[in-house]
Structures are given as structure tokens and as C-alpha cells.
C-alpha positions as CSV (number, residue, x, y, z in Angstrom):
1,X,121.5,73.7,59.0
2,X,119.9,75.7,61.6
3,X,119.3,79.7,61.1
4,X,122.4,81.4,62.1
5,X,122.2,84.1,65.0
6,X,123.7,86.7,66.4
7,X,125.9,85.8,69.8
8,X,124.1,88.7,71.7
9,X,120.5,88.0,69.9
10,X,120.9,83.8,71.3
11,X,122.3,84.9,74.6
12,X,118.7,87.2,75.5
13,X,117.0,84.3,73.9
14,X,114.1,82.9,75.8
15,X,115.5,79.3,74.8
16,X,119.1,80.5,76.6
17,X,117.2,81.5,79.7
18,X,115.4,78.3,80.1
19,X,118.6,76.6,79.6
20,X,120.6,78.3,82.1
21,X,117.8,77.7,84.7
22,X,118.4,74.0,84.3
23,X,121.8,73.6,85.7
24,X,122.1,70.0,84.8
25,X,121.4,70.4,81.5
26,X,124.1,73.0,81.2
27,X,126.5,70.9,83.2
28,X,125.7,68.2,80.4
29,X,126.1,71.0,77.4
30,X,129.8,71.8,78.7
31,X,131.0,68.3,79.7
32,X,129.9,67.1,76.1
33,X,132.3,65.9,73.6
34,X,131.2,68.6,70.9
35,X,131.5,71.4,73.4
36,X,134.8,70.8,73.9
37,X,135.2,70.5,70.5
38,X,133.7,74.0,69.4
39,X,136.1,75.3,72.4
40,X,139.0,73.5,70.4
41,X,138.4,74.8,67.3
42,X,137.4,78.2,68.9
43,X,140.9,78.5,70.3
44,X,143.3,77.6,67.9
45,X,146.0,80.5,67.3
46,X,144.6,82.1,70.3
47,X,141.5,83.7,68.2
48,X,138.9,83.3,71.0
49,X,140.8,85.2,73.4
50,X,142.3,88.2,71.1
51,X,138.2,88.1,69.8
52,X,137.3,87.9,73.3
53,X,139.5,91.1,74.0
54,X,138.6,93.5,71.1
55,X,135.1,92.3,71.8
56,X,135.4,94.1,75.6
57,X,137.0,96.9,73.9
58,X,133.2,97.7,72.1
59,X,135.3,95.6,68.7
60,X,132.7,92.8,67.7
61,X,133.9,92.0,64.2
62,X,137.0,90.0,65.3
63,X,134.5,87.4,67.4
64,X,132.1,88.1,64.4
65,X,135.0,86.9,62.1
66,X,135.8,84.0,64.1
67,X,132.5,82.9,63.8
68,X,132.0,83.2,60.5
69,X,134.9,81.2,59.6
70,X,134.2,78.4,62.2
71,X,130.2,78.1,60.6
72,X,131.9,78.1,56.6
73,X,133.9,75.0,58.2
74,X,132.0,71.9,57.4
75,X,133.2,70.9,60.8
76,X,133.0,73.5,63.1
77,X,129.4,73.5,61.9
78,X,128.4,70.0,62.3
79,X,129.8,70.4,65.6
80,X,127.4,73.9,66.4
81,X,124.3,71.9,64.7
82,X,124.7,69.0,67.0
83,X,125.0,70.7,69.6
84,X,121.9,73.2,68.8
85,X,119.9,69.7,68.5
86,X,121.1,68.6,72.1
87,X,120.2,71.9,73.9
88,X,116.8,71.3,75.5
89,X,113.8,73.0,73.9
């Protein structure tokens, strides 16, 4: 399984920036079935959006926990590695 990262370290990633300057390529990465997937599983019970929330409010853990819990899913992080592997290098 790939390394795992912090969410503000992969963001200011030169890999991310390269990504977002191909707009196809993100266009591709969020109409894919595993994206919407990860969004799925993401959302369940509402936990992105509370996460989301404390996260503006300078409280990281809560999207830290949800993370945490979605990679120690054997699905959640099949569903992350296959997407890693599709994102353009």
C-alpha cells in the first residue's frame, strides 16, 4: 500500500499541482467510479461534513480520525490505492 500522507502535506505536493494544472485529468479523477466511492464512504453518518467543520474551526483530529478509520478499512483503502495509481505522475 502506498505511504500514507498527511491531507495538507499531498495538497502542497508538487504531484497535486501538476494535477490540478491538467483539468482533464481532474475532470476524469472526480467522474471516476472510485472517487465517488471514497466520497461515499467519506460521508456516511455525516462525518465528512462535521470533520469538515471542526477542521475550519483550527480541529484537524476529527478529519484526521476519519481518515484513519477509512485507510484501516480494507475497502476504503483499495479504493484510495486505486485511485493513487490512476492520478497522473
Amino acid at each position: 500500500m502506498a505511504k500514507q500522507q498527511q491531507p495538507g502535506k499531498v495538497l502542497n505536493s508538487p504531484q497535486a499541482a501538476k494535477l490540478l494544472k491538467d483539468k482533464a485529468a481532474v475532470e476524469s479523477l472526480v467522474k471516476s467510479p472510485d472517487t465517488q466511492a471514497l466520497m461515499t464512504m467519506l460521508n456516511q453518518g455525516g462525518g465528512l461534513k462535521a470533520a469538515a467543520e471542526a477542521a475550519m474551526k483550527g480541529d484537524a483530529s476529527q478529519l484526521q480520525g476519519l481518515l484513519n478509520r477509512l485507510m484501516q478499512d480494507p475497502n476504503g483503502a483499495k479504493v484510495v490505492e486505486r485511485i493513487n495509481k490512476s492520478v497522473p505522475k
